[in-house]
DRENDREN-69744 format. One record per residue (C-alpha): residue in three letters; residue number from 1; y negated, x, z negated. Coordinates in Angstrom, 3 decimals. Example, Ala and Ser with C-alpha at 12.3 -4.5 7.8 and 13.67 -1.06 7.14 Angstrom:
// residues 2
res  n  Y  X  Z
Ala  1  4.500  12.300  -7.800
Ser  2  1.060  13.670  -7.140
This chain:
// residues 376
res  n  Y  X  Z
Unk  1  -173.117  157.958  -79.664
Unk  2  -173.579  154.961  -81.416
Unk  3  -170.015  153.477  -80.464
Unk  4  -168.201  156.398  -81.334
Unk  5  -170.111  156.890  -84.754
Unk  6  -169.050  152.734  -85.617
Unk  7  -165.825  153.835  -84.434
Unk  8  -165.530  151.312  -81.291
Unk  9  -163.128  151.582  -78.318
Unk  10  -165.452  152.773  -75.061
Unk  11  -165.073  153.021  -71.360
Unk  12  -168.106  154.131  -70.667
Unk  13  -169.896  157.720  -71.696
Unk  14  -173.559  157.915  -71.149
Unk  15  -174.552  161.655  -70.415
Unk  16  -178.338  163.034  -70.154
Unk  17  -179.243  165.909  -68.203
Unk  18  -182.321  168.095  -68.719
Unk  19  -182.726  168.787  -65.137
Unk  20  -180.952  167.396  -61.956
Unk  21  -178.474  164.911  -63.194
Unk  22  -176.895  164.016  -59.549
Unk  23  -176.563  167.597  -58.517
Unk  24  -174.218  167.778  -62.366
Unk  25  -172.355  164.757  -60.940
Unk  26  -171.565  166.524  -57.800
Unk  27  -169.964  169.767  -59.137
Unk  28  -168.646  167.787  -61.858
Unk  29  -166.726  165.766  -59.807
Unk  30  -164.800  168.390  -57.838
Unk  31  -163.569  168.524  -54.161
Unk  32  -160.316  166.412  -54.574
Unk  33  -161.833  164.120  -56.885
Unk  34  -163.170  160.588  -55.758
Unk  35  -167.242  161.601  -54.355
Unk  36  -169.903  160.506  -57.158
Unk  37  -172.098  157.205  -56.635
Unk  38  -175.613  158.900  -56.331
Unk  39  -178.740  156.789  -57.154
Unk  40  -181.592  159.863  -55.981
Unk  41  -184.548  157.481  -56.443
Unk  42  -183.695  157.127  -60.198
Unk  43  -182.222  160.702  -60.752
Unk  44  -178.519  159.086  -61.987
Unk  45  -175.348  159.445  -60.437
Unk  46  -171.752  157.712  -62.308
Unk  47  -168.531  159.176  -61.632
Unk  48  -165.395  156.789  -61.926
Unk  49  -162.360  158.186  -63.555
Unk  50  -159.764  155.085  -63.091
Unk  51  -160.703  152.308  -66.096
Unk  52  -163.188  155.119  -67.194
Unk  53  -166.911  155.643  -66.207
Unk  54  -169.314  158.453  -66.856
Unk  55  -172.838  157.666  -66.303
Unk  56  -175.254  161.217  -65.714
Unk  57  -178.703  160.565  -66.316
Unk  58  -181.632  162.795  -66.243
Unk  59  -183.450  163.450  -69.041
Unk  60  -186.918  161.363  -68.626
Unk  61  -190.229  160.690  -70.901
Unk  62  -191.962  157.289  -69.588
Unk  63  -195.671  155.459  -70.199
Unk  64  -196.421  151.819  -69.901
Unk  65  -199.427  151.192  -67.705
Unk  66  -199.903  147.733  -69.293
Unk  67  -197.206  145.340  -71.652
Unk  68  -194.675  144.079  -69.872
Unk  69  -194.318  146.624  -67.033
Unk  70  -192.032  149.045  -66.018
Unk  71  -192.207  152.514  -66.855
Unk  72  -193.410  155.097  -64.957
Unk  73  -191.171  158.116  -65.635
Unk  74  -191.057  161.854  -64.874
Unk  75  -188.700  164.523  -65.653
Unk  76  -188.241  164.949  -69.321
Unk  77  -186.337  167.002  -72.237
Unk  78  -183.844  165.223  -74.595
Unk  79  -186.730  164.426  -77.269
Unk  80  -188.489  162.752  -74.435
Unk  81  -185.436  161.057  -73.499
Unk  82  -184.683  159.743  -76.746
Unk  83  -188.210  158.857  -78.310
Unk  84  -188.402  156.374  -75.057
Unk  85  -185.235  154.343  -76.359
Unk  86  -184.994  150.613  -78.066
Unk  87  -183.453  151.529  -81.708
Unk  88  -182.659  154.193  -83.641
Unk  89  -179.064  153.492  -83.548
Unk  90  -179.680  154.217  -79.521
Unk  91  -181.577  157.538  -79.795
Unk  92  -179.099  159.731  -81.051
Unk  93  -177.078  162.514  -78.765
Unk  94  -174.034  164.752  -78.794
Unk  95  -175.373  167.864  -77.556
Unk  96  -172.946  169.556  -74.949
Unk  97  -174.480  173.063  -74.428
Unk  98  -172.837  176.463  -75.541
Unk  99  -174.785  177.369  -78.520
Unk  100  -174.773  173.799  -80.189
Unk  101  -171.817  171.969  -79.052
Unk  102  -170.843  168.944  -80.818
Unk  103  -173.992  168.901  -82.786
Unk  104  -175.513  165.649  -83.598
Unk  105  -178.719  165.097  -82.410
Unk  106  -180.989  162.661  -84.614
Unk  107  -183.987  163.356  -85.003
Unk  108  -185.667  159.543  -86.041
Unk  109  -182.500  158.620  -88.479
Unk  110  -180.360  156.328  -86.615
Unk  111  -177.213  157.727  -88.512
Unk  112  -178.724  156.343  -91.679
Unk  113  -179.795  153.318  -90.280
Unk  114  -176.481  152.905  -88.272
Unk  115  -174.679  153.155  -91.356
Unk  116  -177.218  150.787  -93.473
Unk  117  -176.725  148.004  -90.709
Unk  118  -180.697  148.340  -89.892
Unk  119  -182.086  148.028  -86.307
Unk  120  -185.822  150.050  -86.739
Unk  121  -187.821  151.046  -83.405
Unk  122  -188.945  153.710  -82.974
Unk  123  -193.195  153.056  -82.802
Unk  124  -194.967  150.278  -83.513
Unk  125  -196.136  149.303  -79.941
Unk  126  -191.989  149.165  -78.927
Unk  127  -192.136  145.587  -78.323
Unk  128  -195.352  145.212  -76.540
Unk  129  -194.302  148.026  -74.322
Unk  130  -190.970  145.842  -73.221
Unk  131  -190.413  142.676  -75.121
Unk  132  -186.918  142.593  -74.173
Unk  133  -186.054  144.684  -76.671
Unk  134  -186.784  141.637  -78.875
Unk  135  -183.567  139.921  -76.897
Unk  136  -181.489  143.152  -77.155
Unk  137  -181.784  143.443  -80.239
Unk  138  -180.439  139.866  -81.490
Unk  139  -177.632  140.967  -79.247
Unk  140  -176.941  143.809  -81.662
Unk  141  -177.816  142.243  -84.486
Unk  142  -174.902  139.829  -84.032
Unk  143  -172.411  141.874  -81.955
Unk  144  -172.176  144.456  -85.123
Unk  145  -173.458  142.252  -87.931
Unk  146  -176.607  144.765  -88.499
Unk  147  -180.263  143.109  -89.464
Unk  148  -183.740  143.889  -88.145
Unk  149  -185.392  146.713  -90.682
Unk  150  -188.069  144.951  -92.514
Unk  151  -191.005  146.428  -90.585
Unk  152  -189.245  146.134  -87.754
Unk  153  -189.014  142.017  -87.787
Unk  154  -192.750  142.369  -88.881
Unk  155  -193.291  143.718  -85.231
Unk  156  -191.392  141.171  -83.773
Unk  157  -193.174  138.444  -85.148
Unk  158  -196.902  139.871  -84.305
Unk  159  -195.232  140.722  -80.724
Unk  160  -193.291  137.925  -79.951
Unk  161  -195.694  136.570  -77.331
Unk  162  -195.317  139.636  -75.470
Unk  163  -192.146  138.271  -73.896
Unk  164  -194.793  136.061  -72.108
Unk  165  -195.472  138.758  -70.172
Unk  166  -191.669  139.566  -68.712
Unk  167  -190.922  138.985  -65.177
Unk  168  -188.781  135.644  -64.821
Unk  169  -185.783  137.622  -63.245
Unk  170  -186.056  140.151  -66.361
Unk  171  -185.509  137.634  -68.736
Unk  172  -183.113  135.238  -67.137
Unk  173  -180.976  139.133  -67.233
Unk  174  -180.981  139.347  -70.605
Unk  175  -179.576  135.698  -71.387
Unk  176  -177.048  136.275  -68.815
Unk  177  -176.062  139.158  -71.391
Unk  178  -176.810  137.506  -73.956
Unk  179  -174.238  134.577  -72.305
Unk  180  -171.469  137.965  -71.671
Unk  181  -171.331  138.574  -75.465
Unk  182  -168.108  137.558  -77.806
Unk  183  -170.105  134.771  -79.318
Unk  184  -173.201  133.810  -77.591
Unk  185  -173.207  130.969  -79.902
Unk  186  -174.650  133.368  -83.054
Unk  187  -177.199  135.066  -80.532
Unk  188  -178.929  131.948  -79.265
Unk  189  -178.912  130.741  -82.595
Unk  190  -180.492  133.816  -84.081
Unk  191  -183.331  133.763  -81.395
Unk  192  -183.639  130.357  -82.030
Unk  193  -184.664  130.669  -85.136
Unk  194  -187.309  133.746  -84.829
Unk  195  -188.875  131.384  -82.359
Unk  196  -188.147  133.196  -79.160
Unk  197  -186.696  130.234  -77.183
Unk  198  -189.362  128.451  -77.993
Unk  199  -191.603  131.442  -76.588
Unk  200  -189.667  131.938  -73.380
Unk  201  -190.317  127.982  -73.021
Unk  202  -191.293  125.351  -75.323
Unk  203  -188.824  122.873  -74.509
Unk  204  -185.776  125.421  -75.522
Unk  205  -184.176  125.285  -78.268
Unk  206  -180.393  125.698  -79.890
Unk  207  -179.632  124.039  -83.066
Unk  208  -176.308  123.927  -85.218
Unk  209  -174.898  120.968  -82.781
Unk  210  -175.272  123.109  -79.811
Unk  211  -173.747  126.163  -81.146
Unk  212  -170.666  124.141  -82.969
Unk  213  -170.211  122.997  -79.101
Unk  214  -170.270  126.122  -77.511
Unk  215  -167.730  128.137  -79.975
Unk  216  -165.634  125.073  -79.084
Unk  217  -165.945  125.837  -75.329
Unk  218  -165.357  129.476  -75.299
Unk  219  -162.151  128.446  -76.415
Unk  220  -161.166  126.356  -73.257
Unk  221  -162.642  128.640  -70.778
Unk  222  -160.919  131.365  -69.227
Unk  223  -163.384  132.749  -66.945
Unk  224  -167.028  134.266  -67.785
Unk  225  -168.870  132.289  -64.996
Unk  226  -167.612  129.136  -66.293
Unk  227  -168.816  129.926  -69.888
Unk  228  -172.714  131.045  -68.539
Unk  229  -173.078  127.636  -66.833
Unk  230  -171.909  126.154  -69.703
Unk  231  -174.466  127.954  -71.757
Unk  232  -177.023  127.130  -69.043
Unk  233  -176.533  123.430  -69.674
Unk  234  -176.128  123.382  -73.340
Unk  235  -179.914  124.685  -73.432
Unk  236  -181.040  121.980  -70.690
Unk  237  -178.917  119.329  -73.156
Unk  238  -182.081  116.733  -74.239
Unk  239  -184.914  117.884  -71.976
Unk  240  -186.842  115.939  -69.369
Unk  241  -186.302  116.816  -65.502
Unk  242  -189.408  117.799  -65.468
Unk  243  -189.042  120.574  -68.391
Unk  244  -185.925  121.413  -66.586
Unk  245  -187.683  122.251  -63.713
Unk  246  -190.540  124.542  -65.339
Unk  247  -187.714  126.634  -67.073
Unk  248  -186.272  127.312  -63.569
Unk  249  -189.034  128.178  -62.512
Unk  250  -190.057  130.370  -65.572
Unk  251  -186.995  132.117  -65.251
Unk  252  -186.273  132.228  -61.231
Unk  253  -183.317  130.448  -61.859
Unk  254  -180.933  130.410  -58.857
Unk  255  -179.126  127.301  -57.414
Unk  256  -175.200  128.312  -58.975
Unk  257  -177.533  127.989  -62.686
Unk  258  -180.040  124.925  -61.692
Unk  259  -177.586  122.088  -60.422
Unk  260  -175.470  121.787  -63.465
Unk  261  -178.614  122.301  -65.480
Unk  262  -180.506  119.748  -63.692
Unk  263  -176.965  117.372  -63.898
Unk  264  -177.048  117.400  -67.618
Unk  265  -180.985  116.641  -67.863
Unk  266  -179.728  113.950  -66.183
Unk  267  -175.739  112.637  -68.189
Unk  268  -177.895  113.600  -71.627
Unk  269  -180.277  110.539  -70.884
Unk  270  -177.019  107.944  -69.784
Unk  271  -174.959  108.098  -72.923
Unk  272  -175.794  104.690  -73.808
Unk  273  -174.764  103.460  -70.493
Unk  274  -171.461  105.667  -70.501
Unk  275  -170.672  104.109  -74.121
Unk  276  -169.496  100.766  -72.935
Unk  277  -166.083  100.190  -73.707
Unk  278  -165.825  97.042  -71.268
Unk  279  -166.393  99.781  -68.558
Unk  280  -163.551  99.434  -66.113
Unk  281  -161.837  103.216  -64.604
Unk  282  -163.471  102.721  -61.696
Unk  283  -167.169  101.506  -63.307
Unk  284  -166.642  105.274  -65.483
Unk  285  -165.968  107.258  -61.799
Unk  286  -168.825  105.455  -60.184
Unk  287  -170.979  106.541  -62.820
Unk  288  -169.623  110.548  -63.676
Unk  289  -168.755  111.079  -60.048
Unk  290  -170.729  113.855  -58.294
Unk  291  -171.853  115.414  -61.393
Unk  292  -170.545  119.353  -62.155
Unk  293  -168.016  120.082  -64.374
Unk  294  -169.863  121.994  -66.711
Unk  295  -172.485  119.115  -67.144
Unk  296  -169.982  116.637  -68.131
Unk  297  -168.008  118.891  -70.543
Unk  298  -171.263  119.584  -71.960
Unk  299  -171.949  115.781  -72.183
Unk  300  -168.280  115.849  -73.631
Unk  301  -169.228  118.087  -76.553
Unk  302  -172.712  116.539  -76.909
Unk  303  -172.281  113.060  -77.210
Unk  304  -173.061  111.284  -80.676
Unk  305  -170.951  108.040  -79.436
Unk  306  -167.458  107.994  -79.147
Unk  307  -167.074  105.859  -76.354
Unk  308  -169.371  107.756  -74.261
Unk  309  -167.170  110.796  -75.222
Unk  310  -163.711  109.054  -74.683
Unk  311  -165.066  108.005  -70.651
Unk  312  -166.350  111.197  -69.921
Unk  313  -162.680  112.754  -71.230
Unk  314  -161.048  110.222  -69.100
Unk  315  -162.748  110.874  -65.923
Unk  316  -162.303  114.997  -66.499
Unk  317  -158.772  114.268  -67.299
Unk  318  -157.478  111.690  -65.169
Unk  319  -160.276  109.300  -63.083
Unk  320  -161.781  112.435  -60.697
Unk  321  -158.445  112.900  -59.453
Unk  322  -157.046  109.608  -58.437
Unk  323  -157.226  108.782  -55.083
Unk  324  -155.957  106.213  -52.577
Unk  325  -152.440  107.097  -50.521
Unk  326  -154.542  105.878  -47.292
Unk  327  -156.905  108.388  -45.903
Unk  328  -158.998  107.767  -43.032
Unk  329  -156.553  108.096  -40.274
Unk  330  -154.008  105.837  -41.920
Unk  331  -157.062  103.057  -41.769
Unk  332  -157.647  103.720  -37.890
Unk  333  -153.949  103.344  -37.207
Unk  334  -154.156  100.288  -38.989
Unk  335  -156.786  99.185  -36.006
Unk  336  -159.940  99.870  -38.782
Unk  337  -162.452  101.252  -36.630
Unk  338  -164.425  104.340  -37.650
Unk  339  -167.752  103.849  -39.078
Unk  340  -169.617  102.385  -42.163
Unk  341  -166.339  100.172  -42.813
Unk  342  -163.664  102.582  -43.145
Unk  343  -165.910  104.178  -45.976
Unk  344  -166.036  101.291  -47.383
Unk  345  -162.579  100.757  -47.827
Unk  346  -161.910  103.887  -48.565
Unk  347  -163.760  103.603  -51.713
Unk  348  -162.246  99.798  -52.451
Unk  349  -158.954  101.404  -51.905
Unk  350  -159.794  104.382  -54.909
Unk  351  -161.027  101.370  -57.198
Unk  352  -158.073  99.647  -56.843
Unk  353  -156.136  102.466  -57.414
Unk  354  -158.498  103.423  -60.682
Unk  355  -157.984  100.025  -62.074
Unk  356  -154.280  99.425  -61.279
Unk  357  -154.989  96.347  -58.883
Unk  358  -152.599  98.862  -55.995
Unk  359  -149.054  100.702  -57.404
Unk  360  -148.007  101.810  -53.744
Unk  361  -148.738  102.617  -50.112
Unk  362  -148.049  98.435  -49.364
Unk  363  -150.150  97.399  -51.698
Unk  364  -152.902  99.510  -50.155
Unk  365  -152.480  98.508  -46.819
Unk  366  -152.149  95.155  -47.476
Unk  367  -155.896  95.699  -49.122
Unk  368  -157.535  97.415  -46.401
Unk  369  -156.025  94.813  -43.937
Unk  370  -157.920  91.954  -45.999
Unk  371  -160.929  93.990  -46.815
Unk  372  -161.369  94.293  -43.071
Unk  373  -160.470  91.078  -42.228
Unk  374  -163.260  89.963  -44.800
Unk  375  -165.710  92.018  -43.408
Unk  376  -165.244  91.139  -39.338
């Protein structure tokens, strides 16, 4: 409802049942249409309709045994259904029936709030029931440019240490959606500054630097995945390994999100090392090699000295993909035996190449041949 009353392009329609959603679905869906996807346990069912989805949902009223947890629901009416939602601009309805079709159903003044830009919950225990609506509703706040109702950010602020009580996997969610949105860069910022980083873990935080750095990433990278790790490591950018590895813990964070988050704990404390400009091409690879590509084009971004910045763009560029013309079995043909020395070599021979000593396949061998002669 609130999509269609801000006028925004949709895939997806949310319906609520007062009764047995899935059994809707079913009939709904018709013999020679595609079957429903039935969840029982949670009374839902979604039917796909090509690029389209509609998602049935029976109407439910929930409690909260203690802050934090989920609800316990049972079968509800429509009020019930919407009284239990985050905002007011989420607990309006459409109603579909006979007697009152196309009726809008508002009955705690979203419409006026949706069209005054104001995000209001609907009771004043809302965020101590489920403190991610604190993270939600930055999301809205900057995906449609509304601000939290006065009262609303009072709640917040007495509340805020209610996220304390979120399940790590819960909250690592919502900044992975936080991470989906058109610019997670205004998001983090926002919670930033109401102090939620800081409550999820102390050593998290997103200034103007980090934000300037990601809007200039989203512009680079084509695919979602790449953009969350890089969002992953701009919040790692400047702590210690071992804040690093509380706020994986904190969160659950799986391997695909630690690594590069643990790689740039670890570039953001070398920068004065990387800065040297008497660094040769292969002194920058020996030092950038192994670390993720997300780490080191957040070390890109995030580097105060230019240097630092100008070997890190060298080695993303051009260094990491040099390599020697001689692989391993080219060395054993040349009568190199296989072992400790060929690796050697191997990486004398990439050196070489890195630092223009070698311009062809001659040139290498003639290396190798001396290298092992040296070493016999």
């Amino acid at each position: 409802m609130r999509d269609l009353l801000l006028g925004r392009m949709s895939y997806d329609l949310d319906v609520v049942v007062e009764g047995d959603a899935p059994a809707v679905a079913r009939a709904a869906a018709g013999e020679d249409e595609t079957p429903p996807v039935i969840h029982t346990a949670f009374g839902t069912a979604t039917i796909g309709l090509g690029i389209y989805h509609i998602d049935l949902a029976t109407a439910r009223s929930e409690s909260y045994e203690r802050p934090g947890a989920l609800p316990t629901v049972r079968p509800g009416t429509i009020q019930d259904d919407l009284v239990r939602r985050d905002f007011t601009v989420n607990a309006m309805a459409l109603t579909l029936d006979d007697l009152r079709r196309g009726q809008l159903l508002d009955l705690h003044g979203g419409r006026s709030d949706l069209e005054h830009g104001l995000l209001r919950v609907l009771h004043e225990s809302s965020f101590t029931d489920d403190a991610t609506r604190i993270l939600r509703g930055v999301r809205y706040e900057q995906r449609f440019g509304f601000v939290f109702e006065r009262k609303t950010l009072d709640l917040l602020n007495r509340d805020i240490r209610s996220l304390e009580c979120i399940s790590a996997d819960r909250v690592r969610h919502e900044f992975e959606r936080t991470f989906a949105e058109d610019e997670p860069e205004q998001a983090l910022s926002r919670l930033d500054t109401l102090g939620v980083l800081a409550t999820i873990h102390p050593s998290l935080h997103f200034g103007a630097d980090k934000a300037e750095a990601l809007m200039r990433a989203r512009r680079g990278l084509p695919s979602a995945p790449q953009l969350e790790t890089i969002c992953w490591c701009l919040l790692g950018w400047g702590m210690t390994a071992g804040e690093a590895e509380d706020l994986a813990t904190r969160l659950n964070m799986p391997r695909r999100a630690f690594d590069p988050l643990a790689d740039v704990v670890s570039l953001s404390a070398m920068e004065m090392q990387i800065d040297s400009p008497d660094r040769s091409p292969s002194e920058v690879f020996d030092l950038l090699h192994g670390y993720s590509q997300a780490s080191l084009l957040t070390a890109e971004l995030l580097f105060m000295r230019p240097m630092a910045r100008e070997n890190v763009y060298r080695y993303l560029r051009r260094l990491r993909s040099v390599r020697p013309t001689l692989i391993g079995s080219d060395l054993r043909s040349l009568g190199i035996p296989e072992g400790p020395i060929l690796g050697r070599i191997l990486s004398a021979l990439r050196a070489a190449r890195l630092n223009g000593e070698v311009a062809s396949r001659s040139d290498e061998e003639s290396l190798a041949l001396r290298l092992f002669k040296e070493s016999s």
